[in-house]
C-alpha positions in Angstrom: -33.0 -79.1 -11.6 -33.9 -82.7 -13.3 -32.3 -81.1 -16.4 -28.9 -80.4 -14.4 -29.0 -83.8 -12.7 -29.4 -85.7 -15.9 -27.8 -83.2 -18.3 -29.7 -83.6 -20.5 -31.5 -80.2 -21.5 -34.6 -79.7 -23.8 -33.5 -77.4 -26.9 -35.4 -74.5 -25.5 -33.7 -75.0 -21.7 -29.8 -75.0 -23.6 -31.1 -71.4 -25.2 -31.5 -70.0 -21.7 -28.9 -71.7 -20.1 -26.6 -69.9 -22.7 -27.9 -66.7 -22.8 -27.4 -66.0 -19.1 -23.9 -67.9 -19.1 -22.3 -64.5 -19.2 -23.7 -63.1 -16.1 -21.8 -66.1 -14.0 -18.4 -66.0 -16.6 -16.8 -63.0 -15.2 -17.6 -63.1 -11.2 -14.9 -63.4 -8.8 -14.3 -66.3 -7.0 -12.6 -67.3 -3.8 -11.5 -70.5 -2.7 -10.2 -71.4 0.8 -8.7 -74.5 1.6 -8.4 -73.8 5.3 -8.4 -77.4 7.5 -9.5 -77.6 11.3 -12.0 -74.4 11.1 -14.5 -74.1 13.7 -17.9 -72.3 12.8 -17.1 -69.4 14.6 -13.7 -68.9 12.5 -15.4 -69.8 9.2 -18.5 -66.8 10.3 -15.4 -64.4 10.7 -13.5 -64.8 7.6 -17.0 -64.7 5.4 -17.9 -61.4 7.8 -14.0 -60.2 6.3 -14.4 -60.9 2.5 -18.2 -59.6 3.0 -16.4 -56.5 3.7 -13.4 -56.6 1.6 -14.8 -57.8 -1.8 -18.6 -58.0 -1.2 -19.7 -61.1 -1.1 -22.8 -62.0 -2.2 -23.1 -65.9 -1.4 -20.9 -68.6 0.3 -21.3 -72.0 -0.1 -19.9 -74.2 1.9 -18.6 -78.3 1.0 -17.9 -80.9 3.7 -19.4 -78.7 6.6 -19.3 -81.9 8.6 -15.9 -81.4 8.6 -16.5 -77.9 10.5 -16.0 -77.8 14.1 -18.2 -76.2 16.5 -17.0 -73.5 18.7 -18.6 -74.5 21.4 -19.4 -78.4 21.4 -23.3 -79.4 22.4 -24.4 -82.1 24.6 -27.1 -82.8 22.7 -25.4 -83.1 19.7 -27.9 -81.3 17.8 -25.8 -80.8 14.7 -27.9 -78.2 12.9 -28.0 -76.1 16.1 -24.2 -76.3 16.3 -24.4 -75.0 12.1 -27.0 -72.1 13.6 -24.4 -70.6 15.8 -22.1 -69.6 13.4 
């Protein structure tokens, strides 16, 4: 991971690197752009691609900017994430 953060790679780390940059070339990839999502709404459109293409792996950016279905008193953020 040092190798990614910097960039720079030792000689025998760029060999590897570009023999498995194949595998990752021709995957699909989706991309939503969906604003004002709650968790709950995010969980059920992954649950639908899961079953329409097969997802394998989501990743998420800004999930601060994810709503919670149901707000907590606490405000235990990463028991809000959980629910979903």
């Amino acid at each position: 991971m040092n190798s990614f953060r910097s960039g720079l790679f030792r000689p025998d780390e760029l060999h590897r690197l570009n023999n498995q940059l194949p595998r990752f070339v021709d995957l699909p990839l989706y991309i939503g752009q969906t604003r004002g999502n709650n968790i709950g709404a995010l969980a059920s459109k992954l649950r639908r691609l899961k079953v329409k293409y097969g997802i394998k792996v989501a990743v998420v950016d800004y999930l601060q900017r994810v709503h919670p279905t149901t707000p907590r008193r606490d405000g235990a953020r990463y028991l809000e994430v959980a629910e979903g």
